[in-house]
C-alpha positions as MATLAB code, in Angstrom:
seq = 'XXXXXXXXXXXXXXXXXXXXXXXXXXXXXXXXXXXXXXXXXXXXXXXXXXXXXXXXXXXXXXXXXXXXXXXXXXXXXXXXXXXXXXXXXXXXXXXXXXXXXXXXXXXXXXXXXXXXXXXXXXXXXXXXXXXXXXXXXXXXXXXXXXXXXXXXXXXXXXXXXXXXXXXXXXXXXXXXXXXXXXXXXXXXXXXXXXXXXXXXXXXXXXXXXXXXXXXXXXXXXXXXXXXXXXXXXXXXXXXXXXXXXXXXXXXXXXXXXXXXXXXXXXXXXXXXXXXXXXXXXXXXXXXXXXXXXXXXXXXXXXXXXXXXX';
ca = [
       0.000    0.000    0.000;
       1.338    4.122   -0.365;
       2.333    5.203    2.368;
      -0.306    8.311    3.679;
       1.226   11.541    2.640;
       2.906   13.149    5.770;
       0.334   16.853    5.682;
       2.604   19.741    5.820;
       2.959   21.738    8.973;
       2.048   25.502    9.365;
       5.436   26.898    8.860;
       5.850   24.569    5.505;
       2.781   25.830    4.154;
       3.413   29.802    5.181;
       6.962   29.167    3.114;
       5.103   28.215    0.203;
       2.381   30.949    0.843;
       5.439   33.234    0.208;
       6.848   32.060   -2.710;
       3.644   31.643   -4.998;
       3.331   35.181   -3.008;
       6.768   36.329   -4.873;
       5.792   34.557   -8.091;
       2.594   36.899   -8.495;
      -0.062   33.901   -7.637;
      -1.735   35.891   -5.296;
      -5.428   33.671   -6.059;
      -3.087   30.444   -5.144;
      -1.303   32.134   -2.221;
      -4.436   32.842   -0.140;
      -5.503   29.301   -0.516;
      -1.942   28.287    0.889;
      -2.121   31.343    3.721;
      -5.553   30.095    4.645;
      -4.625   26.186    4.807;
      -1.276   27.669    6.793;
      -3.839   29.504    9.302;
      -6.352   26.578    9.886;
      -3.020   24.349   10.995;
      -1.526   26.862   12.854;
      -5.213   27.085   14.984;
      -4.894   23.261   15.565;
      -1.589   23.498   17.416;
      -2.245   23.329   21.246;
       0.899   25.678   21.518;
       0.810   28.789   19.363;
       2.007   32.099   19.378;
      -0.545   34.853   18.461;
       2.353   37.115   16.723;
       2.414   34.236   14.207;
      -0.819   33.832   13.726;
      -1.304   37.550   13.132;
       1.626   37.068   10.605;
      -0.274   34.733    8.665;
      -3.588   36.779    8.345;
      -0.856   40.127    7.435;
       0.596   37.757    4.869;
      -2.756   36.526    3.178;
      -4.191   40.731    3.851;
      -0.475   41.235    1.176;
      -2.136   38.754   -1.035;
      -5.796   39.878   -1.080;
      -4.500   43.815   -1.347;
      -2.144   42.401   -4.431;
      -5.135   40.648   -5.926;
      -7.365   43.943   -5.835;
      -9.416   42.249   -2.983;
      -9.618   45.375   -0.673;
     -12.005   44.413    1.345;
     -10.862   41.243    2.217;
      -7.133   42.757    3.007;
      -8.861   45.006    5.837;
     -11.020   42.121    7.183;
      -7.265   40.317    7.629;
      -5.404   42.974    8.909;
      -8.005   44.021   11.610;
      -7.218   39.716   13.080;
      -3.644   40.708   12.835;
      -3.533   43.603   14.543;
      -6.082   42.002   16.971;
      -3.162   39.271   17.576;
       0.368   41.336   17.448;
      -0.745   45.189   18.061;
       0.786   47.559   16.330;
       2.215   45.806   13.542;
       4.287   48.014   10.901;
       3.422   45.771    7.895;
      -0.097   44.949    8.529;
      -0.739   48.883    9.063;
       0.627   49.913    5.982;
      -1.073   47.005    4.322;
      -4.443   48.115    5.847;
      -3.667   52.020    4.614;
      -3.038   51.227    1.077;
      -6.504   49.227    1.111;
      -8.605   51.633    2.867;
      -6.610   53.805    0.360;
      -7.930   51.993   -2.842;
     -11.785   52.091   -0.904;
     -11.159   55.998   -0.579;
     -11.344   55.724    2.972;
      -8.917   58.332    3.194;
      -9.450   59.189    6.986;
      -8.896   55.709    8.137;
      -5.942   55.327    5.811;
      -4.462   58.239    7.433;
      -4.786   57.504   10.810;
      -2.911   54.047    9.981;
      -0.115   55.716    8.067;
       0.167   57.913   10.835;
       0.416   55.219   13.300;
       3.079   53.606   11.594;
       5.422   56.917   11.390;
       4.822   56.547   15.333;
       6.619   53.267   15.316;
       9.242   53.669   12.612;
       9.522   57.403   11.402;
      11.222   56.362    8.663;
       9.172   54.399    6.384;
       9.148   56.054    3.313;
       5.697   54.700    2.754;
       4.266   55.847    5.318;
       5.300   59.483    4.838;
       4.249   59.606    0.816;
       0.563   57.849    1.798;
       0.334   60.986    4.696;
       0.822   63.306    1.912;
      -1.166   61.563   -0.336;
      -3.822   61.602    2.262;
      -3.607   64.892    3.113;
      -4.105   66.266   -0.342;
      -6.922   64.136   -1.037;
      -8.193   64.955    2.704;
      -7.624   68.936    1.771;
      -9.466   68.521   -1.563;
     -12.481   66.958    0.202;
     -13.167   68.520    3.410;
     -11.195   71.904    3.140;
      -8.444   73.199    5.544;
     -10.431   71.811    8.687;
     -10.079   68.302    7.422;
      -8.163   67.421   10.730;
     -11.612   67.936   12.841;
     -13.360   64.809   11.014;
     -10.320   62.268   11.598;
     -10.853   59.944   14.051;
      -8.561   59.368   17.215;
      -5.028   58.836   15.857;
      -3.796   55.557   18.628;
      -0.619   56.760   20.508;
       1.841   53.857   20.491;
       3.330   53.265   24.126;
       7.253   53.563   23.872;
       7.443   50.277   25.459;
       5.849   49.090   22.627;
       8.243   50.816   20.078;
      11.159   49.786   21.875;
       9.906   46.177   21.914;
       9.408   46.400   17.835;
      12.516   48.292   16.996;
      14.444   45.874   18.721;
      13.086   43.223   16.795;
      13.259   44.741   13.629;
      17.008   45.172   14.171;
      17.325   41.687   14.873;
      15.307   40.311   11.424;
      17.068   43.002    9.562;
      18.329   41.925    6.581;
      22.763   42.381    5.034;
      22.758   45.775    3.688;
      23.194   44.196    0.235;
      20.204   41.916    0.501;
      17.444   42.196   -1.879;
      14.262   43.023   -0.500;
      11.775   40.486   -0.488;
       7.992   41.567   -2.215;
       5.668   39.783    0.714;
       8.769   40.938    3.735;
       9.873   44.634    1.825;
      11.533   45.857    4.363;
       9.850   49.547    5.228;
      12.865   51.450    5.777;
      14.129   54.447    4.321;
      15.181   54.340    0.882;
      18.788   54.665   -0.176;
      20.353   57.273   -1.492;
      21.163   56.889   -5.395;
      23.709   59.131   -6.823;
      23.535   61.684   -9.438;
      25.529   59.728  -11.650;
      23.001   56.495  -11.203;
      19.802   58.743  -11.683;
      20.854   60.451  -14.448;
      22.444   56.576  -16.617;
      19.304   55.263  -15.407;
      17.799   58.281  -17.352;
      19.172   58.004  -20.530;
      18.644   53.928  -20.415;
      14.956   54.694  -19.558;
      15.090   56.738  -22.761;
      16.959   54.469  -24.973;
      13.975   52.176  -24.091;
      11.650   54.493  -24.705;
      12.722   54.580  -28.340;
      12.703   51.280  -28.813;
       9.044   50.728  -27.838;
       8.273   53.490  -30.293;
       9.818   51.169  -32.812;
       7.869   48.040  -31.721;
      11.075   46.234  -30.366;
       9.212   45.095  -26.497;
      12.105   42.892  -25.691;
      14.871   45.243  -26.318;
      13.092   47.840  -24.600;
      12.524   45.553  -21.594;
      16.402   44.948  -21.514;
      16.920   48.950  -21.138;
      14.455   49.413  -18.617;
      15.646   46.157  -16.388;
      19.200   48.314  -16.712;
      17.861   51.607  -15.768;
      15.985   49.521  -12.479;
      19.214   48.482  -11.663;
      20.485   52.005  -11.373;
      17.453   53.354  -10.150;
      14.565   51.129   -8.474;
      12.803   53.897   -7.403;
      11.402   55.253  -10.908;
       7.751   53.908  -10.993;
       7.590   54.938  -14.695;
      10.272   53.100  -15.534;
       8.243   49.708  -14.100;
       4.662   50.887  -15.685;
       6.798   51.186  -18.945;
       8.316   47.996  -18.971;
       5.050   46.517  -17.428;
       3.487   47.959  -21.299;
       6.354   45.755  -22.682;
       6.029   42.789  -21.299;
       2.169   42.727  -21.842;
       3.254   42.781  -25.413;
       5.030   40.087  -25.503;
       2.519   38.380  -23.132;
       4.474   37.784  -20.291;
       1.729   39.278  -17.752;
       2.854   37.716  -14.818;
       5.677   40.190  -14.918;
       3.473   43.378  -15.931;
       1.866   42.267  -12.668;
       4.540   42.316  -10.957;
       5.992   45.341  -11.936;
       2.845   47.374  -11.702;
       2.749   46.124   -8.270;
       6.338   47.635   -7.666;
       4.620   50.780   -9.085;
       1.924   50.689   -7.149;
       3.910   50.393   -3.951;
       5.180   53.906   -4.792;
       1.967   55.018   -5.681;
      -1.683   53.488   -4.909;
      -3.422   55.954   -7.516;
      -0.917   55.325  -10.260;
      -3.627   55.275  -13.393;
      -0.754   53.615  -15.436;
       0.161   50.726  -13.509;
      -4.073   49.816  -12.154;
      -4.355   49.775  -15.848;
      -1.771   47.843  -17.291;
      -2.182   45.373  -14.149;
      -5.756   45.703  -15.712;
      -4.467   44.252  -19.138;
      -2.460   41.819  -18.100;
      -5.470   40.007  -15.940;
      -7.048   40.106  -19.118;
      -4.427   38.247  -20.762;
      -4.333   35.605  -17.876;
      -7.986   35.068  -18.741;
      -8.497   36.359  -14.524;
     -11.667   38.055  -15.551;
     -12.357   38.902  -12.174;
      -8.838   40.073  -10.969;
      -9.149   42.558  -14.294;
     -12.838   43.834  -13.367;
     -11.172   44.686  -10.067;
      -8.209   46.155  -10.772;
      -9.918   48.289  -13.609;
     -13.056   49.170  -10.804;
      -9.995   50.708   -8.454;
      -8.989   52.761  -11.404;
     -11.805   54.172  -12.048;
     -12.666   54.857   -8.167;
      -9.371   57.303   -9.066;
     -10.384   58.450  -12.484;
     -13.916   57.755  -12.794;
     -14.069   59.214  -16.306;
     -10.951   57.387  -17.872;
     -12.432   56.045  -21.274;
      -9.600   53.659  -22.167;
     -10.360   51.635  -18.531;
     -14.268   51.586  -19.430;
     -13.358   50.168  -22.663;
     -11.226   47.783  -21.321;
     -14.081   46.843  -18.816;
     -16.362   46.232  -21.251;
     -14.106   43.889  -23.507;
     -13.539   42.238  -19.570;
     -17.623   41.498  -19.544;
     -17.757   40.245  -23.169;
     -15.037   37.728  -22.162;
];
């Protein structure tokens, strides 16, 4: 007889959670979160900080997969089971973000800057939120937020000292589902301004229908300059050309990271759903761009070609 396949344990399945999470499955990663969870709730011994991990890591997926809803549902367990956690915040901001919830999205960004003032994130979604915030209720915007949570320093002590532990080698690559929220580092001039002219040289060579040159020019520029979110919604164009949508996702995603409201990336994340044949991921992703630009005809086009799929 076969022997009975040995079931895989919690931390086995949260390992594979992360890399269909890095592979842009996001659909196959919340199965694997949510299999990861329901093992780790069997276990007479279990630490609530890792179950909270597990609900941040599937609230990643769902906010990846356009499910915005679902992310805040996730992150509110988390932060139920490890308070005040950096990633789960953010996670929850860039959802309530996407839902226009632009109060609650602040107080969370906010919240975060409390723990690690540094997060570069954190301080371009405040701005972001206070323009929007401005726009919307006028200069007395600050009256209507609701209580901004002060974070006890014993509790920012306790999390700084075990970021500095987990922190990665200064030369280590961050990883999509554990970026590491810190500040960003300083590129020089002479980086910025290569990355530039490769950016351009790519440029061109879309204009001449070459996608796979072009992609090589922009993955050079990246190098130089990572922080460029044009420079991943215009390879993202690319490699929906040449139908490799998994990595449009993923760089729109990048782009996205930078900016929540970038019209570029939700739509060329848009397109490349479309070319998976994920008629629902593309309906959602396209619905978020238009709860930024509610008038953009391209993205009702492309909704519409979505329905007659």
């Amino acid at each position: 007889m076969p022997q009975k396949q040995r079931s895989k344990s919690w931390t086995e399945l949260k390992q594979a959670g992360n890399e269909s999470f890095k592979t842009g499955q996001y659909g196959e990663a919340i199965n694997i979160y949510s299999m990861a969870i329901k093992e780790l709730e069997k276990c007479n011994k279990k630490e609530p900080e890792d179950l909270g991990i597990l609900y941040s890591n599937r609230a990643a997926s769902y906010l990846k997969d356009g499910n915005c809803a679902e992310c805040v549902k996730d992150c509110n367990m988390s932060l139920e089971l490890f308070q005040f956690n950096v990633k789960s915040l953010l996670r929850r901001a860039a959802a309530y973000e996407a839902l226009e919830r632009y109060r609650l999205a602040y107080v969370d960004y906010k919240t975060a800057l409390q723990i690690d003032c540094n997060i570069a994130a954190a301080h371009d979604g405040t701005n972001r939120m206070t323009k929007a915030l401005t726009e919307a209720d006028g200069l007395s915007w600050r009256e209507k937020l609701p209580p901004i949570p002060a974070v006890p320093m014993s509790v920012r002590e306790k999390l700084a000292q075990k970021a500095q532990a987990n922190a990665a080698p200064p030369n280590a690559a961050p990883t999509q589902n554990g970026t590491q929220q810190t500040s960003k580092p300083a590129l020089s001039d002479k980086d910025v301004k290569k990355a530039q002219l490769l950016k351009e040289e790519g440029n061109s060579l879309v204009k001449k229908g070459e996608h796979k040159k072009a992609i090589e020019k922009y993955s050079q520029s990246l190098k130089l300059n990572p922080t460029e979110p044009t420079t991943f919604t215009n390879r993202a164009l690319c490699y929906v050309s040449v139908k490799q949508y998994r990595d449009a996702i993923r760089d729109c995603d990048e782009a996205l990271m930078m900016d929540s409201r970038n019209i570029k990336a939700l739509y060329r994340k848009s397109q490349a759903y479309l070319g998976l044949k994920d008629i629902r991921a593309c309906e959602d992703s396209i619905n978020v761009l238009l709860r930024v630009e509610p008038n953009n005809c391209a993205a009702m086009k492309l909704l519409e070609e979505a329905h007659r799929k």
